[in-house]
C-alpha positions as CSV (number, residue, x, y, z in Angstrom):
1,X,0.0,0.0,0.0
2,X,1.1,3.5,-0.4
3,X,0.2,7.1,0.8
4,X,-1.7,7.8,-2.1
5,X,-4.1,4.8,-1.6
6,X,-5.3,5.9,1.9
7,X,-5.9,9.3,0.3
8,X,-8.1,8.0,-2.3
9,X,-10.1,6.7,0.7
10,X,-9.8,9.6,2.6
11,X,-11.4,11.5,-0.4
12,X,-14.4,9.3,-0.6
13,X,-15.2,10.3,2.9
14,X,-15.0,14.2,2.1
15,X,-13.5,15.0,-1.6
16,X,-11.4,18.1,-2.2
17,X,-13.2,19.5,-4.2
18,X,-15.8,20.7,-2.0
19,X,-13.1,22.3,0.2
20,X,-13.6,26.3,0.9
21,X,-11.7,28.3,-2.1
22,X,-9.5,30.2,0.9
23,X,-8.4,26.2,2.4
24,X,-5.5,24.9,1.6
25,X,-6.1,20.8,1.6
26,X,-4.7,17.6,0.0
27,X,-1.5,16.6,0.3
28,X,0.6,19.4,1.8
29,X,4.4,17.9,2.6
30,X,5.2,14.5,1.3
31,X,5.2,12.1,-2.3
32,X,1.9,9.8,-3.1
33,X,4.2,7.1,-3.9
34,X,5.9,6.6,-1.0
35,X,4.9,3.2,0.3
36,X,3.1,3.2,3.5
37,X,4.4,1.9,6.9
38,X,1.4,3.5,9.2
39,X,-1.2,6.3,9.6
40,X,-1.3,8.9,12.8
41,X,-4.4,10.9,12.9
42,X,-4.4,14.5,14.6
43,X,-6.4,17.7,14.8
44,X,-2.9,19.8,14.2
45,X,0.0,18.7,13.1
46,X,2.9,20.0,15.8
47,X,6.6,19.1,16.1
48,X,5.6,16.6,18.8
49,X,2.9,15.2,16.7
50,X,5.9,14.8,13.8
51,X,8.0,13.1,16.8
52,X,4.7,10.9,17.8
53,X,4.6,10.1,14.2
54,X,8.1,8.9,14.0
55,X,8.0,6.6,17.3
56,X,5.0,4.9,16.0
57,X,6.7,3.9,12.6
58,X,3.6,6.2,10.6
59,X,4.9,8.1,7.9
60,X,1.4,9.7,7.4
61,X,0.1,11.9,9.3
62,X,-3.9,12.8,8.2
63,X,-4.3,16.3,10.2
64,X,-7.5,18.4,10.6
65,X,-6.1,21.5,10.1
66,X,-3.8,22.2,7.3
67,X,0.0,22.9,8.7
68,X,0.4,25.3,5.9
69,X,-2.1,28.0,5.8
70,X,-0.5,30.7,3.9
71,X,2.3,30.3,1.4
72,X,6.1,30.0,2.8
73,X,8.4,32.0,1.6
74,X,11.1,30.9,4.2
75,X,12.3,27.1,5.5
76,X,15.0,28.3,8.0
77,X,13.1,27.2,11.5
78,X,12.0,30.6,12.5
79,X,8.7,29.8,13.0
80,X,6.4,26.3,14.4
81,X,5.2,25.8,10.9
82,X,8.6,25.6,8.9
83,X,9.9,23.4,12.0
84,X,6.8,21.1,11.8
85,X,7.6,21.2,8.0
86,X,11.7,20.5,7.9
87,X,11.2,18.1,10.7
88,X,8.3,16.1,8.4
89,X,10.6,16.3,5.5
90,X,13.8,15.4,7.3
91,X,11.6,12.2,8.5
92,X,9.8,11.3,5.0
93,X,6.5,11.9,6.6
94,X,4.3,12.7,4.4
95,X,1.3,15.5,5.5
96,X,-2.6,15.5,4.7
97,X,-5.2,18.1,5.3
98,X,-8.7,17.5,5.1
99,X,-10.4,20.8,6.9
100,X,-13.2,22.4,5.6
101,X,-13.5,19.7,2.7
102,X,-14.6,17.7,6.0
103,X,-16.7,20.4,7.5
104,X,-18.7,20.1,3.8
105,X,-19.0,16.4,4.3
106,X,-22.2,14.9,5.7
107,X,-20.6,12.8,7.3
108,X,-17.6,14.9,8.5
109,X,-17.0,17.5,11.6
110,X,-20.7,18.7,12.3
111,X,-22.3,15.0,12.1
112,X,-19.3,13.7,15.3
113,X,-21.0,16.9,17.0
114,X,-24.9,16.1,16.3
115,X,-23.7,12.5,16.9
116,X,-22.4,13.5,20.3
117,X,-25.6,15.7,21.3
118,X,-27.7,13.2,20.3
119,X,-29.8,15.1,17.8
120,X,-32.3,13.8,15.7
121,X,-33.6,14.8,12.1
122,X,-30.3,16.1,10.4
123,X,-30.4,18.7,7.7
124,X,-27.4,21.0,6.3
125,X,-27.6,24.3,7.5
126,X,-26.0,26.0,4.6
127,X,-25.8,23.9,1.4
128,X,-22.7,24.4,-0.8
129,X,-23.8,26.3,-4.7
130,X,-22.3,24.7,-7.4
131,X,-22.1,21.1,-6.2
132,X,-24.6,19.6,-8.7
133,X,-24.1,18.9,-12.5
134,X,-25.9,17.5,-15.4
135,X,-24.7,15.4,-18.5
136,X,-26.9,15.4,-21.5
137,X,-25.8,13.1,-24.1
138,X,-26.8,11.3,-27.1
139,X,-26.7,7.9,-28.3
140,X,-28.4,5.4,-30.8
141,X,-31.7,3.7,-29.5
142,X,-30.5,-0.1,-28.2
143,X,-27.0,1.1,-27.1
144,X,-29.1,3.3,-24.6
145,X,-29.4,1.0,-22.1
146,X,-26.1,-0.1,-21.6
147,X,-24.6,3.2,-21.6
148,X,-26.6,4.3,-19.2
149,X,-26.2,1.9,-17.1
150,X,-22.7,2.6,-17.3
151,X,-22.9,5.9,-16.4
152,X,-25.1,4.6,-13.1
153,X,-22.4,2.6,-12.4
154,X,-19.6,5.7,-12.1
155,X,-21.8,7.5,-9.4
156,X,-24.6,9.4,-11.9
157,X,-27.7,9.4,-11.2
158,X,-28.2,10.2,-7.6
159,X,-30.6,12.5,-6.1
160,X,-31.0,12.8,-2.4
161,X,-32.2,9.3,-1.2
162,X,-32.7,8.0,-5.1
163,X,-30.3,6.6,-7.2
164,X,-30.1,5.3,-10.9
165,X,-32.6,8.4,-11.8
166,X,-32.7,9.4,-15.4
167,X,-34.5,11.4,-17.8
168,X,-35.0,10.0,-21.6
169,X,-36.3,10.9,-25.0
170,X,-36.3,9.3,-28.1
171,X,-35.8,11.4,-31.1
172,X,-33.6,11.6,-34.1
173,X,-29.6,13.2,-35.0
174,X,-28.2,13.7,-38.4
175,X,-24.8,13.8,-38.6
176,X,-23.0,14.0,-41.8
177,X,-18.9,12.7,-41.6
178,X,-16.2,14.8,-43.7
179,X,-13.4,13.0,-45.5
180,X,-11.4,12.3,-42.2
181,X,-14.0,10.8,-39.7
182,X,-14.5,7.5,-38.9
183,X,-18.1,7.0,-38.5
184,X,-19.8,4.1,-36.8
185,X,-23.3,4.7,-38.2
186,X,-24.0,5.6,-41.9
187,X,-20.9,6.7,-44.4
188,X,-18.4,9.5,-44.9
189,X,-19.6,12.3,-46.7
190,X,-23.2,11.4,-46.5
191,X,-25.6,12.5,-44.2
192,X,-27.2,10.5,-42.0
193,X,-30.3,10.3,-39.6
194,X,-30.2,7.6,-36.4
195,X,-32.2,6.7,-34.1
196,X,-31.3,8.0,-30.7
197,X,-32.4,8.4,-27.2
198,X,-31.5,11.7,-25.3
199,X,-30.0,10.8,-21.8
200,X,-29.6,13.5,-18.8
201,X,-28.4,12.8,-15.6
202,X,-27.4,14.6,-12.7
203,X,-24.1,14.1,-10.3
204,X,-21.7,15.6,-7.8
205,X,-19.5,17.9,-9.7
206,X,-16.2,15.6,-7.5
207,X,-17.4,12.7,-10.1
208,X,-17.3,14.7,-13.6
209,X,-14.0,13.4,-14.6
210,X,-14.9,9.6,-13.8
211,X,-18.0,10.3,-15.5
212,X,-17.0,11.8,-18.7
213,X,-14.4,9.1,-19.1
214,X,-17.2,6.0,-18.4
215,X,-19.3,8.6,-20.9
216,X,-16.5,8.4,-23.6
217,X,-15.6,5.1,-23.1
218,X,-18.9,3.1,-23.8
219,X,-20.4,5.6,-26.0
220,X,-19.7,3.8,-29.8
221,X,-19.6,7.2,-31.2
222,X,-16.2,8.3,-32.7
223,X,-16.9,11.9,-31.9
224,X,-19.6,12.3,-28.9
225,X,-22.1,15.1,-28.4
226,X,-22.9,16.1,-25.2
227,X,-23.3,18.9,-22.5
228,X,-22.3,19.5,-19.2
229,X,-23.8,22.7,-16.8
230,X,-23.6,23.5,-13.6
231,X,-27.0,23.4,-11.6
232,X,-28.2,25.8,-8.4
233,X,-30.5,23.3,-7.2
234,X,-29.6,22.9,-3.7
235,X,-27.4,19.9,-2.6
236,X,-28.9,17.8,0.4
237,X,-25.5,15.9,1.4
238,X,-23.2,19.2,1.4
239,X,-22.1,21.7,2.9
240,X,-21.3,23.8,6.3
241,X,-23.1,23.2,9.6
242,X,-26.3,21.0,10.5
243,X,-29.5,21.3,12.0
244,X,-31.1,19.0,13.8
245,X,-33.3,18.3,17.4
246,X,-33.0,17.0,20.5
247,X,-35.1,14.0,21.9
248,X,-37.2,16.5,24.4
249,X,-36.9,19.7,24.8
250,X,-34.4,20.7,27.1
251,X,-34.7,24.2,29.9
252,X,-31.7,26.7,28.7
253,X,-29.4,25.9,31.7
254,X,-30.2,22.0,31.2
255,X,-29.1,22.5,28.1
256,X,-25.8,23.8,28.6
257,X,-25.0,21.7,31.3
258,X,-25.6,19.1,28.5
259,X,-23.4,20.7,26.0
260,X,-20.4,20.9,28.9
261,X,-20.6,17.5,29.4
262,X,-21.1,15.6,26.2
263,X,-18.7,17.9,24.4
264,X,-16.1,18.0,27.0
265,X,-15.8,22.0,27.3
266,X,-14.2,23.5,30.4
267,X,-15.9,27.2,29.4
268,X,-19.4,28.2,27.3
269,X,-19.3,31.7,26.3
270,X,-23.1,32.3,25.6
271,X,-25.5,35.0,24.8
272,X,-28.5,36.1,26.9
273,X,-30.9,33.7,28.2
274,X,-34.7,33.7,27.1
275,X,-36.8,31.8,29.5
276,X,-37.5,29.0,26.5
277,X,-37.0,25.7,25.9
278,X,-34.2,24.7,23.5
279,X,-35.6,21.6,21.1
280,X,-34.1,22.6,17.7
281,X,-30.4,23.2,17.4
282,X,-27.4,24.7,15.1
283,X,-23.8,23.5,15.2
284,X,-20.6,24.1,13.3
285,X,-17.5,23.3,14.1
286,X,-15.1,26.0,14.7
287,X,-15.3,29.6,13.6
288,X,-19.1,29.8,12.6
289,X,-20.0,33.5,12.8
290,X,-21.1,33.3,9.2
291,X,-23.9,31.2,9.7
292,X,-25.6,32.9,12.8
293,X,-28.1,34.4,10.5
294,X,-28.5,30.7,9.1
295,X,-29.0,29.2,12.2
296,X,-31.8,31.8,13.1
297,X,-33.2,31.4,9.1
298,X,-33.7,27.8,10.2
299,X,-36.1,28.3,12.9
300,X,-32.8,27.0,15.3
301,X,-33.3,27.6,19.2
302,X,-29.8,27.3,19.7
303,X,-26.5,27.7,17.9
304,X,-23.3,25.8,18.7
305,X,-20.4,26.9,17.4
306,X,-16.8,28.4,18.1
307,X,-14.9,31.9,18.1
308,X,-17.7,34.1,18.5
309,X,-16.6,38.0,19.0
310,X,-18.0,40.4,21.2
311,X,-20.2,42.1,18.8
312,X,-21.7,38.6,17.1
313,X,-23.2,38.1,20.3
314,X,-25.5,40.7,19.6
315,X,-26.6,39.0,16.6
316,X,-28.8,36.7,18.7
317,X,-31.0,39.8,19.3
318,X,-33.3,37.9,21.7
319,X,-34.8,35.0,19.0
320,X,-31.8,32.4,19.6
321,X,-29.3,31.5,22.3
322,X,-25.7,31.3,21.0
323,X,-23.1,29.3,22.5
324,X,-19.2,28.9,21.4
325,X,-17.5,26.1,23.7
326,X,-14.7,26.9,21.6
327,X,-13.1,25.9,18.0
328,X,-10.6,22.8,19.5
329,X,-13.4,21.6,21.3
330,X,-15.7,21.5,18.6
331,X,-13.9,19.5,16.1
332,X,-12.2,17.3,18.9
333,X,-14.0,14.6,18.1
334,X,-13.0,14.6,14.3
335,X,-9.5,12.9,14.8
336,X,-11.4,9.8,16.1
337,X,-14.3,9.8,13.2
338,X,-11.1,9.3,11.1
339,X,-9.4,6.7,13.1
340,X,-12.7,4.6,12.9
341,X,-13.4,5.5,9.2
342,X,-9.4,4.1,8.3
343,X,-9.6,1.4,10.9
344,X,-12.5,0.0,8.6
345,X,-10.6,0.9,5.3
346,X,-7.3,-0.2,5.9
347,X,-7.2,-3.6,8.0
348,X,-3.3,-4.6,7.1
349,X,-1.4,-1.3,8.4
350,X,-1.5,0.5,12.2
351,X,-4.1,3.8,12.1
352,X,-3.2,5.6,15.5
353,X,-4.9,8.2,16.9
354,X,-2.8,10.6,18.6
355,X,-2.1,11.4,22.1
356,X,-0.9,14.9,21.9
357,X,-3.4,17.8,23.1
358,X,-3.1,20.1,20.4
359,X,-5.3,22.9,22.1
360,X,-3.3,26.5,22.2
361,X,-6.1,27.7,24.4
362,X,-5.7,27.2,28.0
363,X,-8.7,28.4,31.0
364,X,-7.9,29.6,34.4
């Protein structure tokens, strides 16, 4: 096995491409190729998360957060990241970063939180534009079938909770070959009308290079017609932050008495009380300012979240209680969603989840 293997199932779980355009996430230090001797997972990769790395015989470590943020101009030590950085390289350990390609993933950093709340009824709180494509092709009459099939088979098709969906009409093309095509219906230099059926299906844009490939590899055609556009119909599976509700409603202080112990916080920074009941609730893991309007849009009661400044807390404005128990201790969790995930994917090398405390933030 090598490095570029458990990436491939690391980007089943949350593919980069529906990563934030600011991230910086993939493969950040390290070659693909490299074959693998072991896996340590981590929220932030640290010079004693590199030295963790090395005593457990894993030269991959799949971090949280990306190591490098902004570009370096400079590898002379100055700083934690180019030490983290010469250290990995001095070591061959290779470095991932997954980040808000997670975050987007329905089954990333927000579902280990609504998980660990125990909510019920889970929805996206702010589904990601642009995630959704449709192919249109054409192709004769009984070669439909198989082809679409095909297409089916590389990951078109799906719509929420329905797969293998399809729309289909039967009609006719003309086509007319010039003295250097090779046709595979009718003759050069002679126009010529088949029978064809018109195929659209949708998918998730991550897929459009798998899909054009199955699309240009079953389709008999020598030179195949067909469209791709980008939809703004809203994406069920993707994107930042959830929504979901608790079992029975819960009194305000219950409720954060609950949040302190299930997520492990020492400190909940929180806007005024209301006298209500909390049933429906908002999380996002880390800095989720952006999406108190969201969570208030979505009829929440309560919004978790991380890094809220002094003025967002005015944001609440009496109709929802806000509470940050901080950005490490919101995505805490994630390290061992991904240790479970790679434990079930990769069964003949060690996936360790790390020791080290990576939280800068200390309380008093």
């Amino acid at each position: 096995m090598i490095i570029q293997d458990v990436i491939n199932h690391l980007e089943e779980l949350a593919p980069l491409n529906y990563a934030e355009d600011f991230d910086n996430v993939g493969l950040l230090v390290g070659d693909k190729n490299t074959n693998l001797t072991g896996v340590l997972v981590t929220l932030d990769t640290l010079e004693s998360v590199i030295d963790e790395a090395i005593e457990n015989n894993c030269n991959l470590v799949v971090s949280f957060h990306p190591i490098i943020f902004k570009g370096l101009k400079k590898l002379n030590g100055k700083t934690y990241v180019e030490r983290v950085v010469i250290k990995a390289i001095k070591h061959n350990i290779a470095i991932y970063s997954m980040h808000t390609a997670l975050d987007n993933s329905n089954l990333g950093v927000n579902d280990m939180i609504f998980n660990t709340l125990g909510l019920t009824n889970k929805h996206i709180l702010i589904p990601q534009s642009g995630t959704i494509k449709k192919l249109t092709t054409y192709v004769p009459i009984e070669e439909a079938d198989h082809l679409r099939n095909a297409l089916f088979q590389a990951g078109a098709g799906s719509i929420g909770n329905y797969n293998d969906c399809s729309f289909n009409v039967d009609g006719y093309g003309t086509f007319n070959g010039n003295e250097q095509s090779n046709p595979t219906k009718g003759q050069k230099g002679e126009i010529h009308t088949e029978k064809e059926t018109k195929i659209t299906v949708t998918f998730s844009k991550h897929l459009e290079s798998k899909i054009l490939k199955t699309l240009f590899n079953t389709h008999t055609y020598e030179e195949v017609a067909y469209e791709v556009i980008t939809l703004n119909n809203t994406n069920q599976n993707i994107g930042m932050g959830m929504v979901g509700e608790l079992e029975s409603p819960l009194s305000e202080t219950d409720f954060l008495r609950h949040i302190k112990d299930t997520m492990k916080t020492e400190c909940i920074r929180h806007s005024a009380l209301l006298g209500k009941s909390i049933k429906k609730v908002a999380v996002l893991g880390g800095s989720g300012s952006f999406a108190i309007q969201a969570a208030k849009g979505a009829g929440a009661d309560a919004f978790i979240t991380a890094d809220l400044k002094y003025h967002d807390f005015f944001t609440a404005e009496n109709k929802i209680l806000l509470a940050d128990i901080g950005h490490y201790e919101s995505e805490q969790f994630t390290k061992n969603l991904l240790v479970a995930y790679l434990t079930k994917k990769i069964t003949n090398f060690a996936v360790v989840l790390s020791k080290t405390n990576t939280n800068p933030v200390k309380y008093f």
